[in-house]
The first five atom37 places (N, CA, C, CB, O) and aatype in JSON, in Angstrom:
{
  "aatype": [20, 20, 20, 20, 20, 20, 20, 20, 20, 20, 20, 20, 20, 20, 20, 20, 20, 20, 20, 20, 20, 20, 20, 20, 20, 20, 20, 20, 20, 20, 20, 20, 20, 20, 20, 20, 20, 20, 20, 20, 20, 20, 20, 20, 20, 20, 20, 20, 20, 20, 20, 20, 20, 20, 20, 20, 20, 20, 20, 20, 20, 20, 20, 20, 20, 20, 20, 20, 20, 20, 20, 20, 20],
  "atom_mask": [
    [1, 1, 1, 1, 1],
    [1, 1, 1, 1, 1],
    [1, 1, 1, 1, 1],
    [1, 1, 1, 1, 1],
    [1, 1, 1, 1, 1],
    [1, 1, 1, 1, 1],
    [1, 1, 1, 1, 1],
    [1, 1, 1, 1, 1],
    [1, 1, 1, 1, 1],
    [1, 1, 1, 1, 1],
    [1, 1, 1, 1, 1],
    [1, 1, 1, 1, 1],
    [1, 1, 1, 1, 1],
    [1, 1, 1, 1, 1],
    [1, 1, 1, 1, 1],
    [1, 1, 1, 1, 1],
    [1, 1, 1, 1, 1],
    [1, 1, 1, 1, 1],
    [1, 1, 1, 1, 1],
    [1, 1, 1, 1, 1],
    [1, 1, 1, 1, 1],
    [1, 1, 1, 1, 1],
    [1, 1, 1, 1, 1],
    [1, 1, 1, 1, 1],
    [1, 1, 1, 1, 1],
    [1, 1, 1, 1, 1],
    [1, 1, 1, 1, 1],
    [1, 1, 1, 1, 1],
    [1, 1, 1, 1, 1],
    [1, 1, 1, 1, 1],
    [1, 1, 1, 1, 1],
    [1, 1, 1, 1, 1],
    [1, 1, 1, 1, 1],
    [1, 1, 1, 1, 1],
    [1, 1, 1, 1, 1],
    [1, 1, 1, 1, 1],
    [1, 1, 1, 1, 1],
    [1, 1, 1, 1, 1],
    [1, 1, 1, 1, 1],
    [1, 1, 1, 1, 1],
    [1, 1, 1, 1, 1],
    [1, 1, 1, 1, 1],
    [1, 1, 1, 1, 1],
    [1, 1, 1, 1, 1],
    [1, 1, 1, 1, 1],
    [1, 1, 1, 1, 1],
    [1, 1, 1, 1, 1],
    [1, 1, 1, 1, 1],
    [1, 1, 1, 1, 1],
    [1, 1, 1, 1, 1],
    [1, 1, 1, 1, 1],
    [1, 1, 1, 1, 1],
    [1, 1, 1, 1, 1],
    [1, 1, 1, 1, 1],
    [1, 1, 1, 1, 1],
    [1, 1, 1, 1, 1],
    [1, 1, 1, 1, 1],
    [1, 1, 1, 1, 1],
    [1, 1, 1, 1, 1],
    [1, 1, 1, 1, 1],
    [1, 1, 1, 1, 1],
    [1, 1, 1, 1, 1],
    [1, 1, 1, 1, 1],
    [1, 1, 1, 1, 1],
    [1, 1, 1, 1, 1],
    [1, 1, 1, 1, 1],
    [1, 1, 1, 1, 1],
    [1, 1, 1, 1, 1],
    [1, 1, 1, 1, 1],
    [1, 1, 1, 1, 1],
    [1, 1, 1, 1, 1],
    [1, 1, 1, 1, 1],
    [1, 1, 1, 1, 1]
  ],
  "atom_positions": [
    [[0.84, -1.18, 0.0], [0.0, 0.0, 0.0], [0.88, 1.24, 0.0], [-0.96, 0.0, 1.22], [1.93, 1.32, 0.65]],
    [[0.44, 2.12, -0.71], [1.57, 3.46, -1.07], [1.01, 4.33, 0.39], [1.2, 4.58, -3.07], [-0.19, 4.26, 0.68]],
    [[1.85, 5.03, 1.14], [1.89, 5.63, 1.66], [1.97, 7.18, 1.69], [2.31, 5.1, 1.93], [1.74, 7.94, 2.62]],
    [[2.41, 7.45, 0.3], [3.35, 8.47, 0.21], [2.05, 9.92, -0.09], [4.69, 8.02, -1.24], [1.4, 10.26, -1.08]],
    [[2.14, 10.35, 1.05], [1.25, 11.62, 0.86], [1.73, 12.94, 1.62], [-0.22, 11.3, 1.38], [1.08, 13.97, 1.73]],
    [[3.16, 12.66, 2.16], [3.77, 13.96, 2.31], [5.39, 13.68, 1.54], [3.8, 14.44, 4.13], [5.99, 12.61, 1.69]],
    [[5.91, 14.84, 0.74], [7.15, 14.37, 0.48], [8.21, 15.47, 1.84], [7.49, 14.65, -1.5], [7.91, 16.33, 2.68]],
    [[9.69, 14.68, 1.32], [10.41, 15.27, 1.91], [11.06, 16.02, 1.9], [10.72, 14.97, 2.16], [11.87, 15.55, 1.09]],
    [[11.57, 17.21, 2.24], [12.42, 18.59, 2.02], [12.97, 18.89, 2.55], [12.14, 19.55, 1.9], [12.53, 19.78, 3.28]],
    [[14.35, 18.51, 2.73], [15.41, 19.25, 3.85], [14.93, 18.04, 4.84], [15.05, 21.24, 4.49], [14.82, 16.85, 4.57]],
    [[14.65, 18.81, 6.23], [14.0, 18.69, 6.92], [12.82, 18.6, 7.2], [14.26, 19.04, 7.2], [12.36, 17.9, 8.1]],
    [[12.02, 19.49, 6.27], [10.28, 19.75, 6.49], [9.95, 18.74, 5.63], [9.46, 21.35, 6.01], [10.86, 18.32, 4.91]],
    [[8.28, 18.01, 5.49], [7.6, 17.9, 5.06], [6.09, 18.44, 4.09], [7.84, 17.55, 5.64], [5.01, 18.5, 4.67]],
    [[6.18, 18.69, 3.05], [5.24, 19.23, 2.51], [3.88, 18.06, 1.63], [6.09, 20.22, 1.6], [4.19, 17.06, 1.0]],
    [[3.23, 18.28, 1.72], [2.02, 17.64, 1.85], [1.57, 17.16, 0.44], [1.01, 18.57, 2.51], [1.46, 18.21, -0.19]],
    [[1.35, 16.44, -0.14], [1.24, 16.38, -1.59], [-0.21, 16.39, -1.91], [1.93, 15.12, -2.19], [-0.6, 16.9, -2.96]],
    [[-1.01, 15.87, -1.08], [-2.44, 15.93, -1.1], [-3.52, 17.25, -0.9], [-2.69, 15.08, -0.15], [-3.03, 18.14, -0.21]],
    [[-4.93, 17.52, -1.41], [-5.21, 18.91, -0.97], [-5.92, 18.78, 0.36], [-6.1, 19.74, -2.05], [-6.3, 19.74, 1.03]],
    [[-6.11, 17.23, 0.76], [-6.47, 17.17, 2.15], [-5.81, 17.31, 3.13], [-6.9, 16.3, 2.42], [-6.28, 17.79, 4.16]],
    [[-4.46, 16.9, 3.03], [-3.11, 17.19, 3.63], [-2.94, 18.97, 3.9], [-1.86, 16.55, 2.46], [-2.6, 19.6, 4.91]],
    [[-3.27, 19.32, 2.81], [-3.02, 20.83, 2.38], [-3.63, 21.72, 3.39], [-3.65, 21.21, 0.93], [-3.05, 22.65, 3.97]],
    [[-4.94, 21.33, 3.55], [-6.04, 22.03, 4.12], [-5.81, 21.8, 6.01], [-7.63, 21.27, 3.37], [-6.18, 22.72, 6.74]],
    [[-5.1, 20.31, 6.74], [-4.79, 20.23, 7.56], [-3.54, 20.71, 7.97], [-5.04, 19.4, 7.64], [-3.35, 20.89, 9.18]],
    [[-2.26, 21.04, 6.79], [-1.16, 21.77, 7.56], [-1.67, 23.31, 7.87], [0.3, 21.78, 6.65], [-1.32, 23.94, 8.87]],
    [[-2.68, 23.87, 6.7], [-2.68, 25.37, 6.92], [-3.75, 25.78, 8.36], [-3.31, 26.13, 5.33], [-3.62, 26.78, 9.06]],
    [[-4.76, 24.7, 8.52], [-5.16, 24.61, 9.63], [-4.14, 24.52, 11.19], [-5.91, 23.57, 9.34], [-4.13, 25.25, 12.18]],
    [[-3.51, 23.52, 10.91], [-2.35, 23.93, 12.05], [-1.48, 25.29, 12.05], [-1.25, 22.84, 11.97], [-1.08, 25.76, 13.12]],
    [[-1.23, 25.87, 10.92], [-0.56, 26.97, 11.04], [-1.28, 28.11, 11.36], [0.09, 27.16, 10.04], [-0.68, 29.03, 11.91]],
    [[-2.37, 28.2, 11.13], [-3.56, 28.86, 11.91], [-4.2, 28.9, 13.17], [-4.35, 28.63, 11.45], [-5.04, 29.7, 13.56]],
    [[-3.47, 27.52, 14.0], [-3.34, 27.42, 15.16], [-2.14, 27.69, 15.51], [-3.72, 26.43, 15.53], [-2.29, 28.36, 16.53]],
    [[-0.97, 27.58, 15.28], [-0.13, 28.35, 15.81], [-0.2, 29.53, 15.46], [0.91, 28.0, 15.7], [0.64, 30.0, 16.23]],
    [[-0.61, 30.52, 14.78], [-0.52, 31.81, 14.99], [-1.68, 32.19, 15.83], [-0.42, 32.52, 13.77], [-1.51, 33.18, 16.54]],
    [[-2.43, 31.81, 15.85], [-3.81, 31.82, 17.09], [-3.19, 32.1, 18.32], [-4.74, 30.22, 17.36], [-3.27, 33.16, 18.94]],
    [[-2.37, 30.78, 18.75], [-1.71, 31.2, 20.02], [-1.18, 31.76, 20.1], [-1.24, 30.77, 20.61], [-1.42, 32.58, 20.98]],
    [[0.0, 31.91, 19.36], [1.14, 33.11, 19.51], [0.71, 34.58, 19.52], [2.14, 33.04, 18.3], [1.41, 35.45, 20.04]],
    [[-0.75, 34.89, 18.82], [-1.2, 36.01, 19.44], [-2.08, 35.81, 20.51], [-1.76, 36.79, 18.58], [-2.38, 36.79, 21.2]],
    [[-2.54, 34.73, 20.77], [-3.54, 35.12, 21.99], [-2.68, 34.58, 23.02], [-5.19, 34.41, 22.0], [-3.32, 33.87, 23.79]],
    [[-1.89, 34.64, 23.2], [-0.4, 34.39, 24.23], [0.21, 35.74, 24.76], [1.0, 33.61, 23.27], [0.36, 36.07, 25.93]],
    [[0.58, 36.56, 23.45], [1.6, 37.79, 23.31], [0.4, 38.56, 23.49], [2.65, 38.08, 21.8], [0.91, 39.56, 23.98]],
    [[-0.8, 38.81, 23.44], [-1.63, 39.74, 24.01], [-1.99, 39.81, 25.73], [-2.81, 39.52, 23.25], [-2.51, 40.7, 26.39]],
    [[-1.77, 39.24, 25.89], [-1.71, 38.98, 27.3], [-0.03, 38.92, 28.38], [-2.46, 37.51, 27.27], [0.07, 38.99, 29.6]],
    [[0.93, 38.81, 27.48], [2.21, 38.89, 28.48], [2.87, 40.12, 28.27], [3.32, 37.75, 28.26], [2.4, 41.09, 27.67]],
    [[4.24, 40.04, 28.94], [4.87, 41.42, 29.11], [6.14, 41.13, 29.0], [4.6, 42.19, 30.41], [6.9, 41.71, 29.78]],
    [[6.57, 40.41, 28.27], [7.11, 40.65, 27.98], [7.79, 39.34, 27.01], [7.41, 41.3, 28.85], [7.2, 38.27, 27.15]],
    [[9.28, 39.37, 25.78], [9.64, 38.38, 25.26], [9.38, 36.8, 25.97], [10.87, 38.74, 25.08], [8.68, 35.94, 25.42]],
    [[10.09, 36.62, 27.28], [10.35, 35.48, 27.57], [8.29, 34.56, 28.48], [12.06, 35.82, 28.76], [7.77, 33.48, 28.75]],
    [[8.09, 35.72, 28.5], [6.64, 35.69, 29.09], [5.75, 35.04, 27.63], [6.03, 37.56, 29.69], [5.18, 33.98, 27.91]],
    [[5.59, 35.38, 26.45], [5.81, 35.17, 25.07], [6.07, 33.78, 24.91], [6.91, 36.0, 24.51], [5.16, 32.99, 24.68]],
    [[7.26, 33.43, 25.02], [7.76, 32.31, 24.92], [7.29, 31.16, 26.12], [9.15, 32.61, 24.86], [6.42, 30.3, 25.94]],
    [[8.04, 31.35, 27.3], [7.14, 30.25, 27.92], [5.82, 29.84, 27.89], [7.17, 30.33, 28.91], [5.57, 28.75, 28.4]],
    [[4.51, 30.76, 27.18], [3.43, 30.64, 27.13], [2.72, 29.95, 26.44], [3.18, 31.36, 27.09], [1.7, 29.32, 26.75]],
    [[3.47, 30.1, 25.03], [3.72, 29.41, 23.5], [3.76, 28.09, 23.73], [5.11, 29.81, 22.67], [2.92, 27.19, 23.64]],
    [[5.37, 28.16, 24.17], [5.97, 26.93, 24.16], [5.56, 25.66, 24.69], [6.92, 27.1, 24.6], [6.41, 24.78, 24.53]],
    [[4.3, 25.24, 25.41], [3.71, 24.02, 25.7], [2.76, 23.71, 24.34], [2.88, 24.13, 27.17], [2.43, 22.6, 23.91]],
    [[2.35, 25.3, 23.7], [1.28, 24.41, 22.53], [1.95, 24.33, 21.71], [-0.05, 24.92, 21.92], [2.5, 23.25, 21.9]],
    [[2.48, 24.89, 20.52], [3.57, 25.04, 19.53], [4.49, 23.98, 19.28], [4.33, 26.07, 19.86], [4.52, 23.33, 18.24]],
    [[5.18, 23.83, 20.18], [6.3, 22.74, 20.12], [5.81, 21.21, 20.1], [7.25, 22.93, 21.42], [6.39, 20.3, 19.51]],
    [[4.68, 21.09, 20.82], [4.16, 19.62, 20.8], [3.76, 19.5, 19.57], [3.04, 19.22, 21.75], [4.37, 18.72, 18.84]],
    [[2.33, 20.46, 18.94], [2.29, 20.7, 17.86], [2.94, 20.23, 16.48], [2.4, 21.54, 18.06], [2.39, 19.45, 15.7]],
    [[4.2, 20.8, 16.3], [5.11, 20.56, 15.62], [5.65, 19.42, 15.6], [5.79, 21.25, 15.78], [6.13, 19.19, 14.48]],
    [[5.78, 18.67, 16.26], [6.49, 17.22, 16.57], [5.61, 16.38, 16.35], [7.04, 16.92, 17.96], [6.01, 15.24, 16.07]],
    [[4.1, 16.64, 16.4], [3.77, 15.95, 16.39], [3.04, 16.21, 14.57], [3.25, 15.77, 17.71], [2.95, 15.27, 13.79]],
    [[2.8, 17.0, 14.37], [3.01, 17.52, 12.51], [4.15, 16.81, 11.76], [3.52, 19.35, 12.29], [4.07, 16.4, 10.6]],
    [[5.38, 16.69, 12.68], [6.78, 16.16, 11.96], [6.45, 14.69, 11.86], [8.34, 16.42, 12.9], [6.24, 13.99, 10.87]],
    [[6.46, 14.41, 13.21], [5.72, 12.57, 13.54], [4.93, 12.49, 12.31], [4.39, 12.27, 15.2], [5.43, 11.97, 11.31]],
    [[3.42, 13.05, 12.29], [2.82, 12.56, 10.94], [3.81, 12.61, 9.47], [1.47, 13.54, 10.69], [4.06, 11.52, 8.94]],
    [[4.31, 13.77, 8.9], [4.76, 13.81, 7.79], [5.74, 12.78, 7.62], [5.17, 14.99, 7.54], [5.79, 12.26, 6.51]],
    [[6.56, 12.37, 8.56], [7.22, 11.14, 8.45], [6.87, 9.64, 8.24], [7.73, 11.16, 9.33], [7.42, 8.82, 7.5]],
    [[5.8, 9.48, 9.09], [5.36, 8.26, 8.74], [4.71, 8.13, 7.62], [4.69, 7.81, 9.57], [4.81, 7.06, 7.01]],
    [[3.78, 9.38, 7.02], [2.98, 9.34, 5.88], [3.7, 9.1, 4.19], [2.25, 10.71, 6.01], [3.35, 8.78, 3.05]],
    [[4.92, 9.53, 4.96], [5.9, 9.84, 3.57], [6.58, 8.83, 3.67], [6.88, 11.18, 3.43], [7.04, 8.76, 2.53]],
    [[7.22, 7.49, 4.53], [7.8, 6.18, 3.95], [7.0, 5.59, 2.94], [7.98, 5.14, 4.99], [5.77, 5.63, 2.89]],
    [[7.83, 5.0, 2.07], [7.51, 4.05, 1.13], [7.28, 2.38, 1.5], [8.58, 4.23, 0.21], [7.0, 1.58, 0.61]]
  ]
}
């Protein structure tokens, strides 16, 4: 069974499918969600960052996790 519905780039994964398509830009729409509704509320850079950094980063790893497995052959 073909798997292959994200390819690989560098490092990143980009999505070859438009269902794929529609779920990365959805996540990136959640991370900028938080990152402003985070930074509207702190005071400063590192306030910013620790706030982020529990949704964002899991996020991502776990975006990477999928594009990896989706993309072996």
């Amino acid at each position: 069974m073909k798997n292959n519905r994200f390819r690989k780039l560098g490092r990143i994964y980009i999505p070859r499918s438009w269902q794929w398509r529609i779920i990365t830009i959805i996540f990136f729409v959640f991370c900028i969600h938080i990152f402003l509704f985070i930074d509207s509320k702190s005071h400063s850079v590192s306030d910013t960052f620790y706030g982020i950094f529990p949704y964002i980063i899991p996020a991502f790893l776990v975006y990477l996790w999928i594009g990896r497995e989706k993309s072996k052959k």
